[in-house]
N, C-alpha and C positions, 0 to 999 in steps of 0.2 A: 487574301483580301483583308483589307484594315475592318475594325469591328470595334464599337463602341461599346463597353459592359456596366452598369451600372452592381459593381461589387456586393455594395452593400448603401443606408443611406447616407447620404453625403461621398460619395467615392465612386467617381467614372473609373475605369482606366481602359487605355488603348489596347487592342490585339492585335498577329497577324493569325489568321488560319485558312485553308482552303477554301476554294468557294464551294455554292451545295450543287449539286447534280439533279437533273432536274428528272422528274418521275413519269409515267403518265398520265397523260392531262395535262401538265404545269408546262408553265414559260420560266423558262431564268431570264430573268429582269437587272437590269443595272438602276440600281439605285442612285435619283441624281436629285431629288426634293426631301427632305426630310420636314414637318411641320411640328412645333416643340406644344403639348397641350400642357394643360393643367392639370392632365395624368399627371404626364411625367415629372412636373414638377412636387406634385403632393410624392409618388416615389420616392423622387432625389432625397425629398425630407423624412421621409419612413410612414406619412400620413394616409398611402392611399390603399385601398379597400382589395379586395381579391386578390392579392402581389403578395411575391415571395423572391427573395435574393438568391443568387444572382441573377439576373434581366438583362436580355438586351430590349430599352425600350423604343420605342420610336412604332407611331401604328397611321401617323396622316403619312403615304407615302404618295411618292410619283416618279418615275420610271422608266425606260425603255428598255422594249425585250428585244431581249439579243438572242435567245432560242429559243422557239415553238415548231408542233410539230403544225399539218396541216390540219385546218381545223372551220369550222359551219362558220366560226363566228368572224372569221376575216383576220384574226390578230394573225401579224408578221412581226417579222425583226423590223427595228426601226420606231415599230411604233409607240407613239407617248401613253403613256396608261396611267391613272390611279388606281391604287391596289386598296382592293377593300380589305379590311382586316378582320371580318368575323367570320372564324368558323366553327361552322351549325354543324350539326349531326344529323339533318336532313330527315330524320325518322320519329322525334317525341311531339307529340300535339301540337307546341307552339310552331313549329320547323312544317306541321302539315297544315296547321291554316295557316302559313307565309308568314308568321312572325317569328322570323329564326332570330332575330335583336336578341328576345329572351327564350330562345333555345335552351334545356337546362343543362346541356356538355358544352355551352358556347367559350371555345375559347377566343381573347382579342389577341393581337398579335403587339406585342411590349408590354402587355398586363399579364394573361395567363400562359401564355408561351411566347420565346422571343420572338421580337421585332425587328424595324429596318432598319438603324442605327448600323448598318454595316454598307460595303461597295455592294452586293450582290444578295438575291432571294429568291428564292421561287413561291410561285403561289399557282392556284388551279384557274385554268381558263375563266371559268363562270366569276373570278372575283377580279378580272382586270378589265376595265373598263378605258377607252382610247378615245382621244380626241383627236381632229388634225388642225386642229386651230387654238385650243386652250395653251398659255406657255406651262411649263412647266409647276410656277409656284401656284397655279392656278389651280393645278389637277390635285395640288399637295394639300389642297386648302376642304378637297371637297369631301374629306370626312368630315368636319368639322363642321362645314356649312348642314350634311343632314342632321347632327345631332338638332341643331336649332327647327331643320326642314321636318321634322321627324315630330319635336317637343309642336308644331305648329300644327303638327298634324293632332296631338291630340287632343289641344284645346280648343282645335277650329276656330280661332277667332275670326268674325263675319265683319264684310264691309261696315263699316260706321260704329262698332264695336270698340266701348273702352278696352286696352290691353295692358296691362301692368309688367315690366319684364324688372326685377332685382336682379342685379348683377349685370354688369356692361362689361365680362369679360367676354373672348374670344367668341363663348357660345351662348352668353346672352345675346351678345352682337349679331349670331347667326341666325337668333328666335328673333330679334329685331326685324331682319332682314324679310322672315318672313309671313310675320307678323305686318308689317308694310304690307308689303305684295298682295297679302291679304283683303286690304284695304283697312285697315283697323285703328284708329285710333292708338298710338302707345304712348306711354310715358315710359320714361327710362327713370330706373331710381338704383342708385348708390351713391357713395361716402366719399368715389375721386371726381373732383371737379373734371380733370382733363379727360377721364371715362366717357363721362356725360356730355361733353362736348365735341368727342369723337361722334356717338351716341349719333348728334344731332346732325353732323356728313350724313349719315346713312337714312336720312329721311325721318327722322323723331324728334315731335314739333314742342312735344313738353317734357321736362328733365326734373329732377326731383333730389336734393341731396337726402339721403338718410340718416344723415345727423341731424337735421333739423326739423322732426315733428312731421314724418313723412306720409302717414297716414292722412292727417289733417290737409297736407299740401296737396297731396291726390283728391278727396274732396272735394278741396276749393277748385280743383281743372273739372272736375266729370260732376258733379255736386252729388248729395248726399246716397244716392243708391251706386255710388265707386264704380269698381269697374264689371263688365263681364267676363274677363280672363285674367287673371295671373300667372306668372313663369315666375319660378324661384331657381334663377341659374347659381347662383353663390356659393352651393356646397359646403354653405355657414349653417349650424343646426339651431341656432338661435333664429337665423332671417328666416329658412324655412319653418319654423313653429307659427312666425307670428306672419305670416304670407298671408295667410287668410284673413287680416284685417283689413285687405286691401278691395276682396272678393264682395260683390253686391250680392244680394239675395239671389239665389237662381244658378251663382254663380260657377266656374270653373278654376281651379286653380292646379297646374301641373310642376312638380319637382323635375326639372331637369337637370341641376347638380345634382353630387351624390357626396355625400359627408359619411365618416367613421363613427356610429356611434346611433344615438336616435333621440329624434324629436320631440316635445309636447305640443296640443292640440286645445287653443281653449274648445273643450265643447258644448258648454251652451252656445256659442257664439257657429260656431260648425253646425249643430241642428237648427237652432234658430233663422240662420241662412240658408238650407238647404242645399249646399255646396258642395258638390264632388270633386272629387280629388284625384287625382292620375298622376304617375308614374312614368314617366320618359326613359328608355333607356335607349343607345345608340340608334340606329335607323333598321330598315330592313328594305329592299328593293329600292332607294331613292338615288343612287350614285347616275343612272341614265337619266333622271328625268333633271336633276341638278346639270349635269354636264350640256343641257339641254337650255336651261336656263340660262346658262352663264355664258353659250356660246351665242345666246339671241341676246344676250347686254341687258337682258333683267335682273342680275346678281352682280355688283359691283362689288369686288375683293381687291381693287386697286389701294384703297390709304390702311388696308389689313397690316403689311406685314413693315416693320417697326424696324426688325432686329436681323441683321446676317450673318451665321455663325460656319466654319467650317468642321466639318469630322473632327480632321487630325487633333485639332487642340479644344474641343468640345471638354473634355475634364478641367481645362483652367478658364474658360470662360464661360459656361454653363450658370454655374454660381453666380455669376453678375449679372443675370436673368432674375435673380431673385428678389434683388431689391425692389421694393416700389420709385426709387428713386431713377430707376433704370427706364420707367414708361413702357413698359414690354403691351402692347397688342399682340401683337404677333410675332415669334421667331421664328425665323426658317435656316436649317441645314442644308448646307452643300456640299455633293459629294464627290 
């Protein structure tokens, strides 16, 4: 099978090797969505957190299984799936109150062991999830939709709720999404016009640039007690420090990106406010009830994907993902 490796950073390069053999429990899956995040890009550049060389990366995937054995939960050959990619060790405290996200043996599948970046993979029954109506790029999309579905979960933002979301990439756009749904009030704030005007397809009625005194401009929309929720998607350790200037007394404010490195806090301004803080990391149980959402037309991932890339030649076009000049939303792999 062809296989994508990410060397070292800055350096794909193409393989051939067997496909894997599938165990029990597992489906072998053909690999036919690959969805490119801002993992894998921080990787490609040597930026990103818990990785080590070499990697095969690639972890939004989507699929059909071409072997399983007979099984409670209905999966057959044929059928379309997204493959979640975290695996828990099912036995430390977080994994027995059902937050295997931060599991402390979790590995993701393209960050701490390889990913889908190849024709072929097995994964275990309980991580494939099937539709028979989502297409394909849709299923590829829906890791990514829970990070945001996940980051929404733990700021609760409530009907008629100011919601502040920094960063209008891929997975602020998914905390967007459910953030709306929610009924909340958002504003979108970053530094690309064109971000923020995607932003506003997806139902976000006030936009905010960051270079322009963005504090203050959030103010003038919600007036002077801001917002009740903040999402700091950006994975900038600068935005997320000063994130909580946005937070009204009482506030919530959740890091959903994840940056190298660590933050500061004003904190008179942190006690003063009474603000809690939270931590988003991946989802944990949300891929049914997403696949759920998106097959009743509550989750629109139609103007998502931007960019079309195939396997084969993924090493000399990958890199032109990287410009801003490129407008990347979304890029999807074909396999």
């Amino acid at each position: 099978m062809l296989q994508v490796r990410l060397r070292e950073p800055g350096k794909l390069e193409v393989g051939e090797l067997p496909p894997p053999t599938r165990g029990p429990g597992e489906a072998l899956v053909r690999v036919r969505r690959i969805g490119v995040c801002g993992t894998d890009m921080h990787a490609f550049r040597g930026r990103q957190p818990f990785f080590s060389y070499p990697r095969v990366l690639g972890h939004e995937l989507a699929g059909e299984i071409a072997e399983v054995e007979a099984n409670e939960r209905g999966l057959a050959p044929g059928d379309r799936v997204a493959i979640e990619p975290y695996r828990a060790c099912g036995e430390c405290r977080a994994c027995r109150s059902g937050r295997y996200n931060c599991c402390v043996r979790l590995e993701v599948l393209g960050v701490h062991r390889d990913g889908g970046m190849q024709e072929w993979v097995t994964a275990p029954l309980a991580l494939l999830h099937k539709s028979e109506s989502l297409s394909l790029e849709q299923l590829a999309l829906i890791e990514t939709l829970g990070i945001g579905y996940h980051a929404a979960e733990r700021g609760a933002p409530g009907a008629g709720e100011w919601a502040v979301v920094i960063g209008t990439g891929p997975i602020g756009l998914a905390t967007i999404q459910f953030a709306v749904l929610a009924g909340a009030r958002v504003i979108a704030v970053d530094i690309n016009p064109a971000r923020l005007e995607f932003s506003r397809r997806l139902g976000v009625e006030h936009t905010v640039n960051a270079a322009e005194e963005p504090v203050e401009a959030v103010e003038r929309i919600t007036g002077p007690e801001l917002a009740h929720c903040v999402f700091d998607a950006t994975g900038n350790l600068e935005s997320m420090g000063g994130s909580i200037r946005y937070a009204g007394p009482g506030g919530r404010v959740v890091m959903v990106g994840l940056a190298v490195g660590s933050f500061s806090l004003d904190d008179p301004l942190f006690h003063r406010r009474e603000l809690t803080l939270f931590a988003s990391r991946n989802s944990a149980g949300a891929f049914p009830a997403l696949i759920r959402l998106m097959e009743e037309g509550r989750i629109d991932t139609s103007p998502w994907i931007t960019h079309v890339l195939d396997l084969a030649t993924l090493p000399e076009t990958f890199p032109q993902l990287l410009s801003p000049e490129a407008g990347v939303v979304k890029a999807m792999i074909r396999v």
